[in-house]
C-alpha positions in Angstrom: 150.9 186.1 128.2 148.8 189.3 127.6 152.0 191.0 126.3 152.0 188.5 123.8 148.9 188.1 122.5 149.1 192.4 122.5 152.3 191.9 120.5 150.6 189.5 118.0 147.9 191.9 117.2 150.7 194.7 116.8 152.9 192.8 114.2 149.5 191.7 112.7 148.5 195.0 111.9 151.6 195.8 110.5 151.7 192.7 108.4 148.2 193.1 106.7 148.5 196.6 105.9 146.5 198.4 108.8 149.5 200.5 109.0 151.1 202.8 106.1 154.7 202.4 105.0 156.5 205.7 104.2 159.5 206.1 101.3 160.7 208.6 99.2 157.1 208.1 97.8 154.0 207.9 99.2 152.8 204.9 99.3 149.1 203.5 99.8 148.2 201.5 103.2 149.0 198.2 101.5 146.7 194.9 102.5 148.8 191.6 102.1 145.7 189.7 101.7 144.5 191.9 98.8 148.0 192.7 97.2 148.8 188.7 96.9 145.2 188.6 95.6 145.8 190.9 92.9 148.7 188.6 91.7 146.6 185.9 91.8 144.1 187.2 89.4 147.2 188.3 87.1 148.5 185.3 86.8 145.2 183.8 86.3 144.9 186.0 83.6 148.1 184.4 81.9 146.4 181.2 82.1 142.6 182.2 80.9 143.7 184.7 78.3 146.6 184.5 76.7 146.6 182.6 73.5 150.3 183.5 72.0 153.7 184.0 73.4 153.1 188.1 73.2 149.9 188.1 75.2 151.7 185.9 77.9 154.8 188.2 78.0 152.4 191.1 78.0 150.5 190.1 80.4 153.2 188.6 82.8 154.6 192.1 82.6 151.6 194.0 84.1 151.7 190.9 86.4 155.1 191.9 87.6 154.3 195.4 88.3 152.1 194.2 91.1 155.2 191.8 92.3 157.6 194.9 92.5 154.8 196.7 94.9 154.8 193.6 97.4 158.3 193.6 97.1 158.5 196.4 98.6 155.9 195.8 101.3 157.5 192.6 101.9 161.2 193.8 102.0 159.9 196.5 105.0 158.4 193.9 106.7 161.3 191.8 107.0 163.5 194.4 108.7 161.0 194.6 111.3 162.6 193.0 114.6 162.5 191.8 118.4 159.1 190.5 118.1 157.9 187.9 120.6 157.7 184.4 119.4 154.4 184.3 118.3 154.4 187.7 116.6 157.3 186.4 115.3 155.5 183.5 113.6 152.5 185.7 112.1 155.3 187.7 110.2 157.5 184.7 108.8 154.2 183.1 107.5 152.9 186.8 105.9 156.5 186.5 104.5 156.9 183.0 103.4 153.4 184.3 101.3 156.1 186.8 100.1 158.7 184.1 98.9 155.9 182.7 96.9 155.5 185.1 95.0 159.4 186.2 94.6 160.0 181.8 93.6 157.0 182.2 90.6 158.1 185.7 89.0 162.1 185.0 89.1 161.4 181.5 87.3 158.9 182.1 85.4 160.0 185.0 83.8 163.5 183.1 82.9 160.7 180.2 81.2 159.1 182.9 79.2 162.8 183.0 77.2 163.1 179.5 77.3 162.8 177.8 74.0 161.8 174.9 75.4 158.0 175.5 76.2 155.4 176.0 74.1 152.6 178.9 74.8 150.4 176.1 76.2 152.7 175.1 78.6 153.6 178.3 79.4 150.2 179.0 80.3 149.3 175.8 82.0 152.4 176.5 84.5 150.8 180.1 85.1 147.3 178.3 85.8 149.9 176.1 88.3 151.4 178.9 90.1 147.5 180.8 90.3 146.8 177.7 92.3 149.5 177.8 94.6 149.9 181.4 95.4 145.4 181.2 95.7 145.8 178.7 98.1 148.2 180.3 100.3 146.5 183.7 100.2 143.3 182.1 101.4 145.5 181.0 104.2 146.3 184.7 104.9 143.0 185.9 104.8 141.5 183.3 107.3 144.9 183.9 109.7 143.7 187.9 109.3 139.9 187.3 109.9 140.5 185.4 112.9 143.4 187.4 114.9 141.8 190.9 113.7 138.0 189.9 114.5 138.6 187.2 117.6 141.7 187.5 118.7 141.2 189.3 121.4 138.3 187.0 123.0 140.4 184.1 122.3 142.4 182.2 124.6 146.3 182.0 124.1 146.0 178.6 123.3 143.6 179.1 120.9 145.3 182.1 119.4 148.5 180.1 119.2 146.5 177.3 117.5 145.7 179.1 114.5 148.7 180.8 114.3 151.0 177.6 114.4 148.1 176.1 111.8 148.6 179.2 109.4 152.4 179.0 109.2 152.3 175.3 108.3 150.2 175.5 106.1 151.8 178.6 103.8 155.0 176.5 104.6 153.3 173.6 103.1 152.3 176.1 99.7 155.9 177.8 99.9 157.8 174.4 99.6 155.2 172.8 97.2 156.0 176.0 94.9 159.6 175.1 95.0 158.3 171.7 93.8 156.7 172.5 91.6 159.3 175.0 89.8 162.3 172.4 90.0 159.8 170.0 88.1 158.9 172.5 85.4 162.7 173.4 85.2 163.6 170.0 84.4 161.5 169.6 81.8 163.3 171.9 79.9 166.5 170.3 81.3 165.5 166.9 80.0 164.8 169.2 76.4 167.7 170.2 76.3 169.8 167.2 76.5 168.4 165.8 73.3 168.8 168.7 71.9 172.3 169.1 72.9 170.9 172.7 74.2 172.8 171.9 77.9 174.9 174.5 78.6 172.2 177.4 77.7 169.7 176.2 80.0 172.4 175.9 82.9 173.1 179.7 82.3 169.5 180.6 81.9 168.2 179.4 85.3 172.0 180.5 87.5 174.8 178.9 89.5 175.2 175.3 90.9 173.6 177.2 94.6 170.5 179.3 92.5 169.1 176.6 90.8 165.5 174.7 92.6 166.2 171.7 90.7 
């Protein structure tokens, strides 16, 4: 057991950042907590300040700029391997966090071109999404506080506890964000059969096997 728990604190660090990730760039030590944070508050500020469809696009743009650094964080992470199982855990959850993130910008970008929303909604599906990813972040950080502050003094079982209660519940946000997308989809979907607009919002949001809805 104390390889475990030793192995759990390794692929902890890793996944919050406490170790730097080197590329043909440098790159800064990168926090998972405070990345997904930052696209949080970006997407918040879709919902608080944008008031036409060019502050939304605008700002969803600056948004995404953030997304493309975690993508990158995230993608190194994944190809990280032969972890023990509860190391193993800590990393899907940091992940799922990651396939948050990836489910609201590759949607929600494709709704920005979508005729079928107005700015409003638009914005109230940002406000949405800053809910979601919030929640699931907060997750993070708590999962974080407790491994890197107590982990040690803990007992497996109580280790293992919050570990097992982490990945539920950012598997609880992941699948509710899925949700939550096929619903706004169909709207649009719904649209676009009175409309007779079909066949364009088929092709906007991909194939039969892409599509959440």
């Amino acid at each position: 057991m104390k390889t475990n728990r030793i192995s759990a604190v390794v692929i902890l660090a890793l996944a919050m950042g406490m170790f730097p990730f080197k590329s043909h760039a440098q790159l800064a030590v990168i926090d998972a907590p405070n990345i997904t944070q930052s696209i949080v508050n970006s997407v918040l500020e879709i919902s608080e300040a944008s008031t036409t469809a060019t502050n939304v696009i605008s700002t969803f743009k600056e948004a995404k700029k953030i997304y493309q650094q975690s993508k990158e964080y995230y993608d190194k992470l994944k190809a990280v391997s032969n972890l023990v199982k509860d190391a193993a855990k800590v990393q899907k959850t940091v992940l799922m966090v990651g396939e948050i993130t990836d489910i609201y910008f590759n949607n929600y970008e494709k709704m920005l071109s979508d005729k079928n929303y107005s700015v409003a909604e638009l914005t109230a599906m940002a406000a949405g999404y800053a809910k979601l990813l919030q929640e699931a972040t907060d997750i993070l950080k708590e999962l974080k506080q407790a491994v890197n502050e107590n982990g040690m003094s803990m007992s497996d079982k109580e280790r293992l506890d919050i570990i097992d209660r982490a990945y539920n519940g950012v598997k609880h946000y992941r699948d509710l964000t899925a949700y939550y997308t096929r619903k706004n989809i169909s709207v649009s979907y719904i649209r676009s059969q009175k409309s007779g607009d079909t066949d364009r919002v088929l092709k906007l949001y991909g194939k039969s096997d892409e599509r959440y809805w």
